[in-house]
Each structure stands twice: as C-alpha cells, then as structure tokens.
N, C-alpha and C positions, 0 to 999 in steps of 0.2 A: 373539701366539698366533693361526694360523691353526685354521678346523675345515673340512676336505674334509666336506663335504655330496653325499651320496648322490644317485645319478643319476636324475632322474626318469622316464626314459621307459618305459616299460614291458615292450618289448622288450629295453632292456637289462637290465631288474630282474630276468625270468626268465634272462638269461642268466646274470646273477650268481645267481641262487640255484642253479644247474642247477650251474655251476662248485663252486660252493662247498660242495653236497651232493657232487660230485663227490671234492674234496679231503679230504672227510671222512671217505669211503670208503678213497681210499687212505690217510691215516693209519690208517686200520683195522690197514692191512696190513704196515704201516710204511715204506710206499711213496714220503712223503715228509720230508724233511730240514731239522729246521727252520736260519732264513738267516737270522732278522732280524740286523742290525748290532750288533756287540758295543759296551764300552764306548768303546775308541779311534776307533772310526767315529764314534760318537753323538758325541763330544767336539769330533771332529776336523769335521763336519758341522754341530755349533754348534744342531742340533734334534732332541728327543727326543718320535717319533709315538709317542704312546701309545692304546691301542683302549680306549673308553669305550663306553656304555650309553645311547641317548639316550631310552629311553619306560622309565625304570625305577623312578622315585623312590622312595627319597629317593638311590638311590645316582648316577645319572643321566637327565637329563631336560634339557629346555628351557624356560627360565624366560618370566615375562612379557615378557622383555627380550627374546626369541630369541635370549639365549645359553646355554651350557650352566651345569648347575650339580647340587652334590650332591657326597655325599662319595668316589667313585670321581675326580671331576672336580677337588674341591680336594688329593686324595692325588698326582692328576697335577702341578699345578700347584706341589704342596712337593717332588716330587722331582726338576721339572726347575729348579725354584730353587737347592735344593742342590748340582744337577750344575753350576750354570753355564753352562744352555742356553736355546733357548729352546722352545715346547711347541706341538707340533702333534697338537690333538684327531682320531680317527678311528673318528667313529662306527661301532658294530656293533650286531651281534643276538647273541644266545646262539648262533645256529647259528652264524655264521660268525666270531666272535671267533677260536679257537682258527685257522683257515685264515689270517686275517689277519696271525697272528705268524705261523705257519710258510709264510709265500710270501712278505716278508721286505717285507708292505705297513704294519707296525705293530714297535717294538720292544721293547714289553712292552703287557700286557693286562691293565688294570686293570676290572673288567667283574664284580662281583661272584662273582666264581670263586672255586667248590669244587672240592677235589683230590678226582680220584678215581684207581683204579688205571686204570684205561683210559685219563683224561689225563695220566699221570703218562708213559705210554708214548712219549706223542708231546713234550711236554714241562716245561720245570722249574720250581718253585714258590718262589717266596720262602717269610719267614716269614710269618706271619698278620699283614694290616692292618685287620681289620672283625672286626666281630662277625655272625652271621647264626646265624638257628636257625629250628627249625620248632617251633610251637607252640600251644597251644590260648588263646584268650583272652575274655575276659568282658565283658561292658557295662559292670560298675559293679568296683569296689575289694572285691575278697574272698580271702580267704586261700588261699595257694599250698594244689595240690592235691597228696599223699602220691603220687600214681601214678595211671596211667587209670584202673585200679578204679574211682577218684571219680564219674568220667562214670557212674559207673552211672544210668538211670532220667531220665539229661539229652540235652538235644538239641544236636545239634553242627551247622554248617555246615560243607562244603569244596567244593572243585573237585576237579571228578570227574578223576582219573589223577594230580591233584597229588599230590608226594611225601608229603605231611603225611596225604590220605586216604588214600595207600597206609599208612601207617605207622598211620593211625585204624585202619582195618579187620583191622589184625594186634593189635592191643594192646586196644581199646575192649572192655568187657561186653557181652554179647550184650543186654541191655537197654540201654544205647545206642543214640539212635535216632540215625544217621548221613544227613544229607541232603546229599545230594549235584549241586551244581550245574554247569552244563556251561562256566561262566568264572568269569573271577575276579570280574569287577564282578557279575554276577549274586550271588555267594556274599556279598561283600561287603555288597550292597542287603538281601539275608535277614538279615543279621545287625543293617545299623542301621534295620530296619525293624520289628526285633524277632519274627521272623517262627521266627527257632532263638536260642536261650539264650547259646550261645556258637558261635564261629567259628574254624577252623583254617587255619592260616595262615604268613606268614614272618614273620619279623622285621620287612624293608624295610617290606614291606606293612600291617605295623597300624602303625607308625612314622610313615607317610605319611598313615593315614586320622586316628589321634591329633592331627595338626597342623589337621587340617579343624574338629575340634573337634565339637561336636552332643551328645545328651541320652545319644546312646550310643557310647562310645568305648573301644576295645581295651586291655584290662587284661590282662596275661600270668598265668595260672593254671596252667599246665602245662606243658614243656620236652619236645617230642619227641626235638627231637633237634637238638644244638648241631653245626655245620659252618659254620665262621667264613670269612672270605674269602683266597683270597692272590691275590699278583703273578704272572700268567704271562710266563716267560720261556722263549728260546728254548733247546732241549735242547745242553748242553753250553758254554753260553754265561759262564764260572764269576766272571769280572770282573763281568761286569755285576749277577748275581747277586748275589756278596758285596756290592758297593755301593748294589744296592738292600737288603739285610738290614741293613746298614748303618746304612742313614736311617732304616728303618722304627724300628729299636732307640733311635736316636735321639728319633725322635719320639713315641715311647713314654714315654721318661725326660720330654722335657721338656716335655709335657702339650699338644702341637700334634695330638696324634689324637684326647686327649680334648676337647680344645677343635670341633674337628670332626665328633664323635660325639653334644657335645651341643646342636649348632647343626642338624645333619640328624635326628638318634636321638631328640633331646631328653633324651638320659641321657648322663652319664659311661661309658667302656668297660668291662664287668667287668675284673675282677683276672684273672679265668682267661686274658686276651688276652696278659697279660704271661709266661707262661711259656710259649707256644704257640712 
C-alpha cells in the first residue's frame, strides 16, 4: 500500500487550491467529465487509488504510527482486498475530494460523502457504507428526546454556519438558548468544560471525542438529521459501480462493517444501514 502525501511547498499548495476551486466551478457547469479508470483498468493495473480523509477522525486521520487509519481507510483496504488489487491511499480535503475522482487522479472516493442533488450532477453514488447524522448530545446518559421542543429553556453549543446550527436555529424554541462558536474545537472545549448543557454536533465527531473519554462525554439525545455516507464514483462508470454495491452488500451480511463500526463508532451499525 502506497499513500501520495501532499506537496508541501506552498507555492504549490495555492496552486493546487486555486486549481481545484477552479474545477469545482466548472463542475458547476458541467464542464467537466468525470475519467477515473473503470473496473477493467483497475484490474488490469493491479491498483485501486482511492481518495481518503486525512484530519477527520474517526473516519480518516493519521495515527501514532504515521499511518493512516479509520473507517473510510479500513472500507478502502476491504474493497481492494476483494478486488484482488493492491491500495493506493490519496489523501484529500472536502474541497477537493469530488475534483480528485473527476480529473481521473483517484478511482473512487471514500471520504465521508453525502449525496446531495448537486453531487449527484457531477457524479455516481454507491449504496450506503457509514452511518453519519447530525445531532444534539448530552454529558451524562438521559432519555432520548420526543423532538426539539425538548430543548426548550436548555443551552446548546454549535459551530457557527455548521449544518447542525443551521438546522438548530430552524427547529429549536425560541427559549433555547443557542451558542454559537466560531470552530469546532472551540464548541467542543464549551461543551466538556461544561460551559452549555449539551452540544451539536456529527456523528464522527462525538464518536471521536467519546474515545478520549473524561467526566463529560457525548451521549446522542436528539437526531437532526440522519445522512449516512456513500462511495463516490465516477459518472457513468456502471461495472465499477455494481462491484462496489456488491461488496458493500456483502459486507453488510457478514458483519465486516459492523465489526469496523464498532472498533471506530464504538457501536454496532443501525438496522436502518441495511435497507439504505
């Protein structure tokens, strides 16, 4: 397993961001086409690059080891086992994951990816292999909440523009008292410093502070809003596709995603994964 490590000079850093805002644009417009290598290529080339996550834990990150790890990274690892190949990691960022596949420098994007209708434009989704949601959660073990109503008269943390505080500030009681912080570690510190009641949040993200462990630790109360992960692949790509729905279905049945779910999530996957 090779992993291409990112350029450091800095001249080229802007030039890759500048590029890759670029390409993001013309996907706008559908300007570009996605290339990556289909199955027979991948086969036939004996290496399956897939685009991972490297500052994202628990889904990708860089271990004590300086290698990678996490469950985007061991999903890479089961399905270039299956294929019979071997796995060449390629780090990304949120921005430029999706340009990666379609400039044909990655051949699926494993990267915690949500389908939306605007990536659905440029390109194609496996089925679901993660679970992800957005939600509200507590210090201590207390009874799921009926609905935001509950929040009434309690204090919440978020990050300010994060989808979960946008999603807070449309649904919460006007007695709600919404605080709002300008990153995530900031929101985080408020929350195990006891500073707001409960914090909103991702999945990944209390999943990862839960492992750190301390007197106050992310307990799920409230369910924003479920939007699980899939495999980006490239538009009209339909072998590769099927093979990857495939394995994923596979690994579904024979408990290699829960087994991976509860080694990063520290839970088994819901049920609702399986009919996704």
């Amino acid at each position: 397993m090779t992993l291409n490590l990112p350029q450091r000079s800095s001249r080229l850093a802007v030039i890759r961001r500048w590029c890759a805002s670029l390409t993001c644009a013309l996907l706008a417009f559908g300007a570009v086409q996605a290339s990556a290598a289909d199955l027979a290529t991948i086969e036939e080339r004996g290496v399956l690059r897939v685009a991972v996550p490297q500052d994202y834990p628990p889904f990708g990150s860089i271990g004590a080891d300086l290698e990678p790890q996490g469950y985007d990274i061991d999903t890479a690892r089961y399905l270039a086992e299956q294929i019979g190949v071997e796995l060449e990691l390629v780090p990304v960022t949120s921005a430029n994951r999706i340009p990666y596949l379609t400039s044909d420098r990655a051949d699926l994007v494993i990267s915690s990816l949500g389908k939306t209708p605007e990536r659905e434009q440029a390109i194609d989704f496996s089925s679901a292999y993660a679970p992800f949601f957005y939600g509200v959660f507590s210090a201590t073990e207390e009874p799921e909440m009926s609905g935001p109503e509950a929040l009434a008269g309690k204090t919440v943390g978020a990050t300010r523009g994060a989808l979960e505080e946008i999603k807070l500030t449309e649904v919460a009681p006007s007695s709600t008292t919404l605080r709002r912080y300008e990153d995530n570690a900031t929101t985080l510190s408020a929350f195990t410093s006891g500073q707001v009641d409960y914090v909103a949040t991702g999945s990944p993200v209390a999943a990862a502070l839960a492992t750190r462990g301390g007197a106050r630790t992310p307990h799920l109360v409230l369910t924003l809003q479920d939007s699980p992960c899939y495999i980006g692949i490239s538009k009209g790509n339909q072998a590769l596709k099927e093979k990857v729905d495939s394995l994923i279905a596979a690994g579904l049945a024979d408990g290699t995603f829960d087994a991976m779910s509860e080694r990063w999530f520290g839970m088994p996957l819901p049920e609702s994964m399986r009919s996704l």
